[in-house]
C-alpha positions in Angstrom: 117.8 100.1 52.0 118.3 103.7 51.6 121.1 105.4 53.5 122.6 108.9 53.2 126.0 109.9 55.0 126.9 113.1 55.6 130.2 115.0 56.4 132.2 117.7 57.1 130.5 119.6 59.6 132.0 121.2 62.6 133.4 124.7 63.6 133.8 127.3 61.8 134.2 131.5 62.3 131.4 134.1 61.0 132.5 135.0 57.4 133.9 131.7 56.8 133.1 128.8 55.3 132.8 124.5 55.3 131.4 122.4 52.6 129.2 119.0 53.5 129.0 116.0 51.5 126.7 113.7 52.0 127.1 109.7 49.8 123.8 107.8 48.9 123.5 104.0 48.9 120.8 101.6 48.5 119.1 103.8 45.6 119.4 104.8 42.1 120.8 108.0 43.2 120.6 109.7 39.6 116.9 109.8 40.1 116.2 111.9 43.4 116.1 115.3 44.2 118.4 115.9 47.1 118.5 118.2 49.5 119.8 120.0 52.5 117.5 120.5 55.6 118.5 122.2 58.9 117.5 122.2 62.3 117.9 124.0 65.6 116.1 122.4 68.9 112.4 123.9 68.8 112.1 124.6 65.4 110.9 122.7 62.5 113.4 121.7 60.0 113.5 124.2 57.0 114.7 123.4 53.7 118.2 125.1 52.7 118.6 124.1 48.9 117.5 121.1 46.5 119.0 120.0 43.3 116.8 118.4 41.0 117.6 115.2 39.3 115.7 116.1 36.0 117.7 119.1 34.8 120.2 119.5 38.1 118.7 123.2 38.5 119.0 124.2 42.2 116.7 125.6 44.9 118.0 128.0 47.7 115.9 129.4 50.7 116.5 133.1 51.1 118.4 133.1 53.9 121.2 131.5 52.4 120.9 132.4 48.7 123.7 133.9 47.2 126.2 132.2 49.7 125.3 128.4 49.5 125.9 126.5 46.5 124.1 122.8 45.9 125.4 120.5 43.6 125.7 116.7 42.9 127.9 114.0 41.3 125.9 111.3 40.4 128.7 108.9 39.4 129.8 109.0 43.0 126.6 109.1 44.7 127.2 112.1 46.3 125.9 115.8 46.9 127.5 119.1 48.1 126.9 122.0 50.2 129.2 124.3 49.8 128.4 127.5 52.1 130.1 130.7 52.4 130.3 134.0 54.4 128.6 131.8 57.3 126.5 133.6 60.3 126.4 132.3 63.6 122.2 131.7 62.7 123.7 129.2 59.9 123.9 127.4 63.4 122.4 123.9 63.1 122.2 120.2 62.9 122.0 119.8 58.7 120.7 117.0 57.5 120.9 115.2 53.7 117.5 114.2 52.4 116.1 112.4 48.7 113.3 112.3 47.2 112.5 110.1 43.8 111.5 112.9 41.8 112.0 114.5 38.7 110.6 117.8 40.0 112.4 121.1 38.9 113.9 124.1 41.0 110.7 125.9 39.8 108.1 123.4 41.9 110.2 124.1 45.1 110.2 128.0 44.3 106.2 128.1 44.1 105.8 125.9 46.9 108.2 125.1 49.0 111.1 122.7 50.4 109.1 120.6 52.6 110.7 118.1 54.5 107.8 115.7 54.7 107.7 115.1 50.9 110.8 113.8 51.2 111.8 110.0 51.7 114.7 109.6 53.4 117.0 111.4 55.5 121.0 111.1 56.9 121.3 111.2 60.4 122.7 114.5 60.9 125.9 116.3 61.1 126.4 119.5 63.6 127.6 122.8 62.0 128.3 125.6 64.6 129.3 129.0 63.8 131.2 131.1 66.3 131.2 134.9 66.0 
Protein backbone atom coordinates (compact mmCIF):
# COMPACT_ATOMS: atom_id res chain seq x y z
CA UNK A 1 0.00 0.00 0.00
CA UNK A 2 1.23 3.36 -0.90
CA UNK A 3 1.37 5.92 1.82
CA UNK A 4 2.96 9.48 1.84
CA UNK A 5 3.48 11.49 5.23
CA UNK A 6 4.01 14.82 5.35
CA UNK A 7 5.43 17.37 7.89
CA UNK A 8 6.32 20.49 9.03
CA UNK A 9 3.66 22.77 8.31
CA UNK A 10 2.22 25.31 10.53
CA UNK A 11 2.76 29.13 11.10
CA UNK A 12 4.85 31.18 9.79
CA UNK A 13 5.28 35.29 9.06
CA UNK A 14 5.27 36.94 5.41
CA UNK A 15 8.90 36.93 4.32
CA UNK A 16 9.68 33.92 6.11
CA UNK A 17 10.07 30.63 5.57
CA UNK A 18 9.22 26.49 6.61
CA UNK A 19 10.30 23.45 4.80
CA UNK A 20 7.92 20.20 4.43
CA UNK A 21 9.02 16.73 4.18
CA UNK A 22 6.98 14.30 3.17
CA UNK A 23 8.38 9.96 3.69
CA UNK A 24 7.02 7.37 1.08
CA UNK A 25 6.35 3.77 1.96
CA UNK A 26 4.79 0.88 0.32
CA UNK A 27 6.59 1.84 -3.19
CA UNK A 28 9.80 1.83 -4.97
CA UNK A 29 10.10 5.39 -4.25
CA UNK A 30 13.20 5.90 -6.64
CA UNK A 31 10.82 5.52 -9.49
CA UNK A 32 8.04 8.34 -9.00
CA UNK A 33 7.84 11.80 -9.73
CA UNK A 34 6.86 13.59 -6.63
CA UNK A 35 5.23 16.39 -6.08
CA UNK A 36 3.75 19.20 -4.05
CA UNK A 37 0.03 20.15 -4.57
CA UNK A 38 -1.88 22.93 -2.71
CA UNK A 39 -5.27 23.70 -1.84
CA UNK A 40 -7.47 26.47 -0.43
CA UNK A 41 -11.40 25.54 0.16
CA UNK A 42 -13.12 26.34 -3.37
CA UNK A 43 -10.40 25.96 -5.50
CA UNK A 44 -9.00 23.14 -7.32
CA UNK A 45 -5.69 21.87 -6.19
CA UNK A 46 -2.73 23.37 -8.29
CA UNK A 47 0.47 21.87 -8.68
CA UNK A 48 3.48 23.77 -6.82
CA UNK A 49 6.67 21.86 -8.03
CA UNK A 50 7.57 18.16 -9.22
CA UNK A 51 10.91 16.41 -9.20
CA UNK A 52 11.34 13.91 -11.66
CA UNK A 53 12.66 10.54 -10.89
CA UNK A 54 14.51 10.15 -14.29
CA UNK A 55 17.07 12.96 -14.15
CA UNK A 56 15.74 14.65 -10.58
CA UNK A 57 15.20 17.98 -12.75
CA UNK A 58 12.41 20.09 -11.03
CA UNK A 59 9.15 21.82 -11.98
CA UNK A 60 7.90 25.02 -10.29
CA UNK A 61 4.48 26.89 -10.97
CA UNK A 62 5.08 30.59 -11.39
CA UNK A 63 3.80 31.69 -8.42
CA UNK A 64 6.40 30.25 -6.39
CA UNK A 65 9.36 29.98 -8.72
CA UNK A 66 12.38 31.48 -7.67
CA UNK A 67 11.39 31.01 -3.84
CA UNK A 68 10.55 27.18 -3.52
CA UNK A 69 13.00 24.71 -3.93
CA UNK A 70 11.99 20.72 -4.60
CA UNK A 71 14.27 18.10 -3.96
CA UNK A 72 14.32 14.37 -2.96
CA UNK A 73 16.45 11.76 -1.10
CA UNK A 74 15.67 8.62 -2.41
CA UNK A 75 17.69 6.46 0.11
CA UNK A 76 15.36 7.80 2.76
CA UNK A 77 12.24 7.84 0.94
CA UNK A 78 11.69 11.29 1.32
CA UNK A 79 11.05 14.66 -0.55
CA UNK A 80 11.44 18.40 0.37
CA UNK A 81 9.80 21.62 0.01
CA UNK A 82 11.76 24.06 1.08
CA UNK A 83 9.89 27.64 0.61
CA UNK A 84 11.07 31.07 1.08
CA UNK A 85 10.02 34.78 1.26
CA UNK A 86 6.38 33.21 2.04
CA UNK A 87 3.05 35.46 1.22
CA UNK A 88 0.07 35.18 3.10
CA UNK A 89 -1.57 33.55 -0.55
CA UNK A 90 1.15 30.72 0.00
CA UNK A 91 -1.87 30.04 2.44
CA UNK A 92 -3.02 26.42 2.06
CA UNK A 93 -3.45 22.81 2.88
CA UNK A 94 -0.18 21.20 0.81
CA UNK A 95 -0.31 17.93 0.01
CA UNK A 96 2.57 15.27 -1.17
CA UNK A 97 1.64 13.37 -4.30
CA UNK A 98 3.65 10.31 -6.67
CA UNK A 99 3.33 9.35 -9.72
CA UNK A 100 5.36 6.12 -11.36
CA UNK A 101 6.92 8.03 -14.00
CA UNK A 102 10.03 8.70 -15.62
CA UNK A 103 8.72 11.98 -17.06
CA UNK A 104 11.07 15.07 -17.15
CA UNK A 105 10.59 18.80 -15.77
CA UNK A 106 10.16 19.57 -19.57
CA UNK A 107 6.60 17.41 -19.86
CA UNK A 108 5.21 19.35 -16.79
CA UNK A 109 6.44 22.79 -18.34
CA UNK A 110 4.53 22.15 -21.73
CA UNK A 111 1.64 20.78 -20.11
CA UNK A 112 1.07 21.06 -16.81
CA UNK A 113 1.13 19.64 -13.02
CA UNK A 114 -2.14 17.95 -12.97
CA UNK A 115 -3.18 16.50 -10.00
CA UNK A 116 -5.28 13.74 -11.56
CA UNK A 117 -2.27 12.08 -13.39
CA UNK A 118 -1.02 11.43 -10.21
CA UNK A 119 -1.50 8.24 -8.09
CA UNK A 120 -1.41 8.79 -4.69
CA UNK A 121 -1.57 11.48 -2.39
CA UNK A 122 -0.59 12.27 1.68
CA UNK A 123 -3.27 13.49 3.67
CA UNK A 124 -2.48 16.99 4.02
CA UNK A 125 -0.56 19.26 6.19
CA UNK A 126 -1.86 23.05 6.86
CA UNK A 127 0.60 25.96 6.09
CA UNK A 128 -0.73 29.48 7.16
CA UNK A 129 1.02 32.58 6.51
CA UNK A 130 0.30 35.64 8.70
CA UNK A 131 1.04 39.07 7.43
Amino acid sequence: EVQLVESGGGLAQAGGSLTLACVGSGFTFADYAMAWFRQVPGKEREGVSCISSADASTYYADSVKGRFTISRDNPSNTVYLEMNSLEPEDTAIYYCAAEWTYLKSSYWYTWGLKARNFDAFGQGIQVTVSS
